[in-house]
N, C-alpha and C positions, 0 to 999 in steps of 0.2 A: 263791562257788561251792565255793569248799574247807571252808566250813564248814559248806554243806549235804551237801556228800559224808559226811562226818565221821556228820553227825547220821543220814544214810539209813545208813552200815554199821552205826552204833550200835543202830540202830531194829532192823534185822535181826537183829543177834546176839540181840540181850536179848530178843525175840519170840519168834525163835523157837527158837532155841537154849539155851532152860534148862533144858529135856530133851531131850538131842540124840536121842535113838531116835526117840522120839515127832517131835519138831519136823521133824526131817531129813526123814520121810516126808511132813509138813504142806506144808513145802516145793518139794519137788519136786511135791507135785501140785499147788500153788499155779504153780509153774512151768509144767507141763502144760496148767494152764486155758492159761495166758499163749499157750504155744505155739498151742495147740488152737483160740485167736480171733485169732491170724494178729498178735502182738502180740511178735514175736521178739529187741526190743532188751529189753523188761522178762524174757522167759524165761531170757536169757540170765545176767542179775542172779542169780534167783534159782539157778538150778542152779551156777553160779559158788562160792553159799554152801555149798550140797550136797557138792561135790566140795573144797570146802576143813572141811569139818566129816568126811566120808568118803571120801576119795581111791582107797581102792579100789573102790568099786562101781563099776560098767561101765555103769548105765542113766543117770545123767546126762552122761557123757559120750557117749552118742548124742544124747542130747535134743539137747543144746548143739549138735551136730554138724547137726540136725536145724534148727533153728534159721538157724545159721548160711550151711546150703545156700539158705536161703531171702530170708537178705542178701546171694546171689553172693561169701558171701567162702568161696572152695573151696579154698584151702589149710588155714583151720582148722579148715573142717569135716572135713578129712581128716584132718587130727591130729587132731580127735577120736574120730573114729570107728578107727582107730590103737589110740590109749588103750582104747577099749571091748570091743576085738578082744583087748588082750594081759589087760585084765581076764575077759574073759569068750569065749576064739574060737568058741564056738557059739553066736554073739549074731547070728543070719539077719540082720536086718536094717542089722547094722556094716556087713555086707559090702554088702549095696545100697545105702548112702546114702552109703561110701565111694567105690565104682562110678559113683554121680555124679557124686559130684566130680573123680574124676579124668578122669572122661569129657569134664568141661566144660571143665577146664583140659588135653585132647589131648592125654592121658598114656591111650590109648588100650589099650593091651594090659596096665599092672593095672590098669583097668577093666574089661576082660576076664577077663582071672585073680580077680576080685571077683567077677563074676557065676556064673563058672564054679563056683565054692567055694559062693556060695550058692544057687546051683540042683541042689549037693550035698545038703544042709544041707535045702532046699527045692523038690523037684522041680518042675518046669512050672509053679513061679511064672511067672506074667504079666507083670509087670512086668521082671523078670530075665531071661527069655525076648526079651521086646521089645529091652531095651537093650543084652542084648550081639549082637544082631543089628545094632543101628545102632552098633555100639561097632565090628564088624569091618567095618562099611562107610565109616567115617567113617577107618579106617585104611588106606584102598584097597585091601581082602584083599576082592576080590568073590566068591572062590571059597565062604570060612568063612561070608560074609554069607548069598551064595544058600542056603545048609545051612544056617546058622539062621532065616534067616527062612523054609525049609521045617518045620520045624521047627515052628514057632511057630505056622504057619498049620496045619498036621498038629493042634498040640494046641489052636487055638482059631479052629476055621475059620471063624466066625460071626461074628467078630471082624473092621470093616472095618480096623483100625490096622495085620494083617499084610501086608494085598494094597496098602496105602497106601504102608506103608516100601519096601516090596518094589518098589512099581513106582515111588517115585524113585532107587531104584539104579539099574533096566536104564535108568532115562531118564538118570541121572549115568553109566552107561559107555555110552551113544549107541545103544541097542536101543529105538527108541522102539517097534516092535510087539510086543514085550513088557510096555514099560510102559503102554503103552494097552489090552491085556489084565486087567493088576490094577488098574491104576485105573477102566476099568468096572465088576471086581468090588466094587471096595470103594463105589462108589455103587451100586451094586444091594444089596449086604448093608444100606447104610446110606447110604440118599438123607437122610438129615435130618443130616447130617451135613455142615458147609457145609468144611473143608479136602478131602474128595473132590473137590468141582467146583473148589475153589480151583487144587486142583494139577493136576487135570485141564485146566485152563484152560491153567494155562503150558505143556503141552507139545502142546495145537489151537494156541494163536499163535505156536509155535517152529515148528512146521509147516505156519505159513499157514492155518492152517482160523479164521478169523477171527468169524466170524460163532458156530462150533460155542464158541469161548473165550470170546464175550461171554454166549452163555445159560449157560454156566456158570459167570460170574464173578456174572450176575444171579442166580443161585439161591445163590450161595453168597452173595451179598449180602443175600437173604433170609432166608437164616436163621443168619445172623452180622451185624447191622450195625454193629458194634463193632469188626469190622477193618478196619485202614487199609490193607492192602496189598492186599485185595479191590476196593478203589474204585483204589489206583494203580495198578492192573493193566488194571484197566477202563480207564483214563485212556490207559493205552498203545495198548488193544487200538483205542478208538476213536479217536484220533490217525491210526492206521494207518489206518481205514477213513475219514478224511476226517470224523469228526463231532467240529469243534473244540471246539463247545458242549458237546456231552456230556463231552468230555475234561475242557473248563473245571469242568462242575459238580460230578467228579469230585474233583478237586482241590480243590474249594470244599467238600467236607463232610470231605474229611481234613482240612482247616487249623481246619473248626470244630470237629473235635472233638477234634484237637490242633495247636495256633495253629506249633509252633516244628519243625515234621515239614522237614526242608529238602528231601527230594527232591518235595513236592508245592509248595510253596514257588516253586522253581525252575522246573519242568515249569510252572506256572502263569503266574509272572513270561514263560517263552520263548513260551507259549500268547499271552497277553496284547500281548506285544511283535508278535506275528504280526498280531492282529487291529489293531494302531495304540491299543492302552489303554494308552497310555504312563506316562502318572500311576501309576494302579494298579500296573504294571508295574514301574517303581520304587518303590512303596514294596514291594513283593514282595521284591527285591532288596535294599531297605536292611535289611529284618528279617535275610535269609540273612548277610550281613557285621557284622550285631552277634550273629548266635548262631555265626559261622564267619570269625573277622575273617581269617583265610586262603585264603579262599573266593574265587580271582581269577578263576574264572572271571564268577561273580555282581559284579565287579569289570566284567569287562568289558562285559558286557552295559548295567549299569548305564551303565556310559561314554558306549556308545552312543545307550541313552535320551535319555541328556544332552543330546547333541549333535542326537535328535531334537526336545528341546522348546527348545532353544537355554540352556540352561546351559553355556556350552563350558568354563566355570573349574571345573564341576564335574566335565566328562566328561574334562577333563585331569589335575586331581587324582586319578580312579583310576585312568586310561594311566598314571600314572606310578607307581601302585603296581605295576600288573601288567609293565610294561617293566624293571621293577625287578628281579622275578622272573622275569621271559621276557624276556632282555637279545635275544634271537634272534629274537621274535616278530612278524614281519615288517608284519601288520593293524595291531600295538598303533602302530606309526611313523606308517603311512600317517592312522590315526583322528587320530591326536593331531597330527599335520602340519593336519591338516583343522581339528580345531576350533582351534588356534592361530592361523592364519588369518584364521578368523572373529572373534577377538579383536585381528587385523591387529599381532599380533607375526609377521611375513615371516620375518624369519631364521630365527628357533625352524621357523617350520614349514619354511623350505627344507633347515637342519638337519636334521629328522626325515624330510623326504621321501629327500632323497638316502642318508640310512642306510639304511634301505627297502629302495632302489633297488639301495645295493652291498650288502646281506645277499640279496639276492633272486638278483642275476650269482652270489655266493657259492654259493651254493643248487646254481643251475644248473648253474656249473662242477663241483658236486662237492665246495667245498672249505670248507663249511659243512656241518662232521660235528655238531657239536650238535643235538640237537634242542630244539624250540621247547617241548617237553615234559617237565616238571619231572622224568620219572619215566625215562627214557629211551625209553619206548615204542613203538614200532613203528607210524608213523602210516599207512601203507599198506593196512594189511590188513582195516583197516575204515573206507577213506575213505568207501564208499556208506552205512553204517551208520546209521539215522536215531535210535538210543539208543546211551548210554555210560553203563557203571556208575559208582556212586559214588564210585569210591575209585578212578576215571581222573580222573588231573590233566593229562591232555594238553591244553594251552591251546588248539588246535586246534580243538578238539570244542567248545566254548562253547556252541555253538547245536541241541545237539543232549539230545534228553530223557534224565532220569536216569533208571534201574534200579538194583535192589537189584541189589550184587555175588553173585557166584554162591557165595561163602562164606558172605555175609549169608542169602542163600536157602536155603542146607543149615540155617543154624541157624534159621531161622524154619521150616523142612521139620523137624527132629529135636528143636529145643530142648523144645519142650512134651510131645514125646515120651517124653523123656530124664528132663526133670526132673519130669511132670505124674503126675497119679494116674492111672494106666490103668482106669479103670472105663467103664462103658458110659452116656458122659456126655448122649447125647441121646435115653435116655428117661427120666431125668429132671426135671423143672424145679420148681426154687425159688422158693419164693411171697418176696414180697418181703421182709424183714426188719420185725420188730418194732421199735416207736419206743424210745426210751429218752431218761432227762433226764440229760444230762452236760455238762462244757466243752469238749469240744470234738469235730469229725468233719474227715472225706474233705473235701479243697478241690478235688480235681482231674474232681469228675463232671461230666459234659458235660448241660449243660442243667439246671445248678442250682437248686434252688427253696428256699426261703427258710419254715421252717417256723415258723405263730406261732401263741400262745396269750393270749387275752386273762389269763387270771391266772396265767399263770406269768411275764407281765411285771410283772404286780404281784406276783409272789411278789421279782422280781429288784431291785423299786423299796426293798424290805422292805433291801439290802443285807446281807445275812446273812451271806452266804457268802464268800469271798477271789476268786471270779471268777464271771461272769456266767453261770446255767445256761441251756440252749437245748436246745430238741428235735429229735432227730436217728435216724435209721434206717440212716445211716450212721456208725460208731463209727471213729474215728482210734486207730491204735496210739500210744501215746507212745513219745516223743524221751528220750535220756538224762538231758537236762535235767529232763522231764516229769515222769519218774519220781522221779529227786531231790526235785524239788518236792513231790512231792506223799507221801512219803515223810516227809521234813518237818514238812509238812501233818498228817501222821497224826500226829506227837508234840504238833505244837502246841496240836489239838483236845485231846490227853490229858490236857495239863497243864491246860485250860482246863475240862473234865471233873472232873477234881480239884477246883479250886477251885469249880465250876458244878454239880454232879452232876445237877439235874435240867432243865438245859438241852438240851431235844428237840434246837434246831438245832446245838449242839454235832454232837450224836449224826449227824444228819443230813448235816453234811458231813465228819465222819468218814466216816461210811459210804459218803457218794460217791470218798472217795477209796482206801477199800480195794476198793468197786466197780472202780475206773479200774485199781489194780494187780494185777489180778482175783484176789484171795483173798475169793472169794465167802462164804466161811463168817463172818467176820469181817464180813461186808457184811450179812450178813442180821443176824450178832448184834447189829449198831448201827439197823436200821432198826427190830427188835423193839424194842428201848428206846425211838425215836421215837415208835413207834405206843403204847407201853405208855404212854408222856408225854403225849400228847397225840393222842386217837386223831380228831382232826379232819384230820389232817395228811396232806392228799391227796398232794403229792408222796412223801411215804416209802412208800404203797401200792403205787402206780403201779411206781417202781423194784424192791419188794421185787418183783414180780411180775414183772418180767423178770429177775432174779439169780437168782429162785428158778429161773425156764425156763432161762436158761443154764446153773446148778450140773447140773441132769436131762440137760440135752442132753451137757457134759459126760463125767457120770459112765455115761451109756447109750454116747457112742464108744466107750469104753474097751471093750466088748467088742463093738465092731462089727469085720468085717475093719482089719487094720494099713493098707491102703495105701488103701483109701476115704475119699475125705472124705464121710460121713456125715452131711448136714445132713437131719434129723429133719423136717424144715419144707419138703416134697419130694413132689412129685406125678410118679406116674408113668401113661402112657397110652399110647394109639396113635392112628394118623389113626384118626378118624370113630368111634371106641370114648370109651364113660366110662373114668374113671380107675381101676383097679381096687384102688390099694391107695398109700396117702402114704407105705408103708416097706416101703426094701428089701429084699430077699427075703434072710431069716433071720436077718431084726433084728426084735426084739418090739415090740408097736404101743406107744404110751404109755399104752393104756387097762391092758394086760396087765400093763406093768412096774411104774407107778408111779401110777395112778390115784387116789389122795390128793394125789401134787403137782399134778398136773392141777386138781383142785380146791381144793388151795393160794391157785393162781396166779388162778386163776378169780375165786374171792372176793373178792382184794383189787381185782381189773378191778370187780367188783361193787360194791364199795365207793366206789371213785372213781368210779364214775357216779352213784351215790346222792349224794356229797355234791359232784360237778361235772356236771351231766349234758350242759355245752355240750362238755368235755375231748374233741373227738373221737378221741383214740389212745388213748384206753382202749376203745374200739369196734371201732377197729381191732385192737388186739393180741390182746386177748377173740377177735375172729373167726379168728385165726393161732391160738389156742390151740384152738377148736373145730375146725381144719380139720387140727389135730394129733392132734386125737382122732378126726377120720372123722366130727364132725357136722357135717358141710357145712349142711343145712338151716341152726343155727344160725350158723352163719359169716358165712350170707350176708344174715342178720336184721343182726350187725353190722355190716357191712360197708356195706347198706342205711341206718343210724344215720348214719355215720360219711360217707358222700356226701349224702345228705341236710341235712348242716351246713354241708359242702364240697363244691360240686358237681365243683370241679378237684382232688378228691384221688385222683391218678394212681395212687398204691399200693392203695387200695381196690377203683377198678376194676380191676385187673390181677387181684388175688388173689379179688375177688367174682367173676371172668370161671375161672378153675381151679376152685374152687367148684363152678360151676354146669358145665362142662364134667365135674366129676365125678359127676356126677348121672346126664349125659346131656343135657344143657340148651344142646345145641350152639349153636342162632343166639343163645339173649341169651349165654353163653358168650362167643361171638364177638364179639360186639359191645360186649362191658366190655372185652374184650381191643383190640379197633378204640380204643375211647372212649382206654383206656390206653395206646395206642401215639400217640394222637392230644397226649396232656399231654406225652409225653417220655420214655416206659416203651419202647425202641425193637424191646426182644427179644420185644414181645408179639406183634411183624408174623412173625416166625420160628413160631410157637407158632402164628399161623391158620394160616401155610401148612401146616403140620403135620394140623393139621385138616380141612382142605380138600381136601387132596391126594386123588386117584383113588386 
């Protein structure tokens, strides 16, 4: 490891440091890609190099700063953005990415004093505007809050996010008809927006209206089904209304689409236990005590099971953890008197019985002031209570459903507020990602599919390369390690270069791996040499033709607004309307800006169908690159190709279904979108409703 370290600082200097003007600028935009494709442990590398070759500039010290908000590490990013302030203090956006961070580590008033300065600096920014309205609410100043977030609604009325934040304050200081005022607003400004119903949902079940929070946890389900806490709310709401099933099945798509979530986990396991699914129920409970081995509640329940299926050696072994921790716990004696019994050890259980018995006279007289509650808690004030937050340890409560804590709940209510791009994110949507041949992607997506190529297994059989290439439309950011490697990597091709010069695959996985540490330019200069070597060589096409689309998309952010994430590859519409335009409003289309890259990219898609024509992702990507240019018609010719080969390629239908919805081609639209939600594509059911809607 130390001497890969060694050879990646070496790589760097001598790269690109042998003309530091020139270089130092090479790198930070080498950085910037990095940043720009959500790739924040390699960005950081490089501006690191930036700031030790030019210590005074102030722009890699935001990057970095920028970067780093986005690894949750918010003390550095505040020291960077610090640094970038005393380099440069009219640097607007030091002070907002500063304002986060202190925001997020509840250093509440300079975050304040930061947004203050940059809404100096930058009037009725938006995003500044928003956060210090949730900055003076999250510091219990409701007087500052209500006046900014008048404020904010005054300069951007059409905006649902003001009447959103706004009305979980009056619902956080107990004004629920005020907050049921702006949270009608903010689903009227913007029904396709599913945290309107979300939030509007918790404060109909805080209020009993039961039936009004389950149609709006269902809408908000439909056009979110990617959040978990929409289904565990549902789970609550219908518990409450006696539908255990629904609860169950509830519970049963948060766990599948995240296995180790403990409050659905739990709520499912007590569900289960209700209904007599004992089995199941325990193994519910053994997952929650290997991801929470502290977790005595999940301790005792288990116990119980136990001693329902007749394991009494097991249901005593975790009595005796949780007795261990609740020496007071009066049930944890009586269970474990019981199942010992059963095991006809007498003493042990007449032992445990009688402790029981005098903690319980103890109790009654008074003279049992502990409580049986880790935390000291107040077990009175919610004995009728049928939920307990997460982060109640009263052993008490065991059997009672979990909720998020109501601090959990602020920051699931502000955190994407706080930290997310305030843009107007649901007229938007993103056609799915172009494929690409790299080592490695995403492990964590729900409903995994397993992408294959008859010859690019034979290309992998060829062993060429130091690791095995696969195709993927999900791209992994690398690991420290990753990068070292493949930094490495890149010297070792060089020397091999040297001695080989006109070795294509030399060239070839060089270039993959300046691809991977995204110095695009450097990517294309090795894949040219490829193709100039050997111009059969379909893989180097293929990828040239997505680095050349990433370097464009790139270098066209750069003058898109600073706080948009501006993905290029974005269809915008309304219910029951065509699409009127794939870029946002006073960003130039790609036909206008760069129309040779366009058919750069194009070409080399052309080429690799000429010399693979079964390759179906070069079908695919070709039709992303037509729907970037606004010729749908031809998109959907590829797109056609590329299902045609593969009848379950989910990505094809989803983006052939936007397409055609942008034409005006609503029902087949619909119905690639239906097909696409049908493989696994879950957000394309969010996108009919959108359509469908009256």
């Amino acid at each position: 490891m130390i001497k890969k370290t060694i050879l990646f600082f070496s790589f760097v200097l001598t790269v690109f440091f042998a003309d530091a003007q020139v270089n130092t600028d090479r790198v930070l935009t080498v950085g910037r890609n990095a940043l720009y494709f959500e790739d924040y442990v390699l960005s950081i590398q490089y501006f690191n190099q930036v700031i030790r070759s030019k210590p005074w500039m102030a722009e890699p010290y935001f990057y970095r700063a920028v970067a780093k908000l986005s690894l949750d590490d918010f003390q550095g990013a505040e020291e960077d953005c610090s640094l970038c302030i005393v380099r440069n203090p009219f640097y607007t956006m030091a002070y907002y990415a500063r304002g986060i961070a202190r925001q997020s580590m509840d250093m509440y008033a300079d975050a304040i004093s930061d947004y203050k300065r940059g809404l100096e600096l930058r009037p009725n920014d938006r995003p500044m505007m928003a956060n210090l309205a949730i900055a003076h609410l999250q510091s219990k100043n409701y007087d500052e809050a209500e006046k900014a977030f008048g404020e904010f609604i005054n300069a951007y009325p059409k905006l649902s996010l003001g009447y959103l934040t706004r009305g979980a304050m009056y619902l956080e200081k107990g004004d629920s008809t005020l907050a049921m005022v702006d949270l009608n607003k903010a689903v009227e400004i913007d029904p396709y927006y599913a945290p309107c119903y979300g939030n509007r949902a918790i404060l109909l079940y805080q209020t009993g209206r039961l039936n009004e929070a389950l149609a709006d946890l269902n809408e908000a389900i439909r056009l979110n089904t990617r959040e978990n806490g929409y289904y565990i709310n549902r789970g609550l709401v219908r518990y409450e209304m006696n539908d255990l099933r629904g609860a169950m099945a509830d519970y049963d798509q948060v766990i599948a689409m995240d296995s180790r979530n403990l409050i659905a986990r739990f709520n499912r396991g007590l569900l289960r236990f209700q209904v007599g699914d004992n089995n199941r129920a325990i193994e519910d409970f053994d997952v929650i005590i290997e991801l929470e081995p502290d977790n005595y509640m999940a301790y005792y329940n288990r116990a119980l099971l136990n001693v329902e299926i007749g394991d009494f050696a097991g249901a005593i072994h975790d009595l005796d953890v949780v007795i261990e921790r609740y020496p007071n716990f009066i049930p944890g004696y009586f269970s474990r008197s019981e199942a010992k019994r059963k095991l006809n050890d007498h003493a042990g259980a007449d032992r445990d019985y009688w402790t029981a018995v005098d903690l319980e006279d103890k109790k009654n007289s008074g003279e049992l002031v502990a409580s049986s509650s880790g935390n000291g808690q107040n077990q009175t004030q919610t004995e009728e209570d049928k939920t307990r937050q997460q982060s109640d340890k009263n052993i008490d409560k065991f059997n009672r459903l979990v909720v998020y804590d109501k601090e959990e709940e602020e920051k699931r209510k502000y955190n994407s507020e706080i930290r997310g791009r305030v843009q107007d994110r649901n007229v938007r949507i993103d056609l799915e990602p172009s494929f690409v041949l790299t080592y490695y992607e995403k492990g964590d997506r729900f409903g995994e599919k397993v992408y294959y190529d008859k010859s690019l297994e034979t290309f992998n059989t060829r062993r060429i390369l130091a690791w095995m290439l696969f195709i993927t439309n999900q791209e992994a950011a690398l690991t420290e390690e990753q990068i070292t490697m493949h930094f490495a990597s890149i010297n070792d091709y060089s020397a091999k270069i040297e001695r080989e010069p006109n070795n294509a695959d030399y060239y070839f996985g060089r270039a993959l791996d300046f691809m991977l540490v995204q110095d695009f330019t450097e990517a294309l200069r090795n894949f040219d040499r490829v193709i100039a070597l050997n111009p059969s060589y379909t893989q180097a096409y293929f990828n040239r033709a997505v680095v050349r689309y990433k370097q464009m998309e790139y270098n066209r952010s750069q003058s898109a607004a600073t706080y948009e994430d501006l993905n290029t590859m974005s269809i915008q519409f309304g219910a029951g309307q065509p699409i009127p335009s794939s870029t946002p409003p006073g960003k130039e289309t790609g036909n206008t800006r760069d129309p040779y890259g366009h058919e750069q990219i194009i070409m080399d898609y052309n080429i690799v169908i000429q010399q693979n024509p079964e390759f179906i992702y070069s079908y695919y990507n070709r039709g992303n690159m037509h729907c970037v240019q606004r010729d749908f018609r031809a998109a959907i010719v590829d797109y056609n190709e590329a299902i045609l080969r593969d009848p379950d390629f989910a990505e094809a239908y989803f983006n052939r279904g936007l397409a055609r919805l942008s034409m005006g081609d609503a029902n087949r639209g619909i119905a690639d979108l239906s097909k696409a939600g049908e493989l696994g594509i879950l957000n394309a059911y969010s996108i009919i409703k959108r359509m469908t809607a009256n």
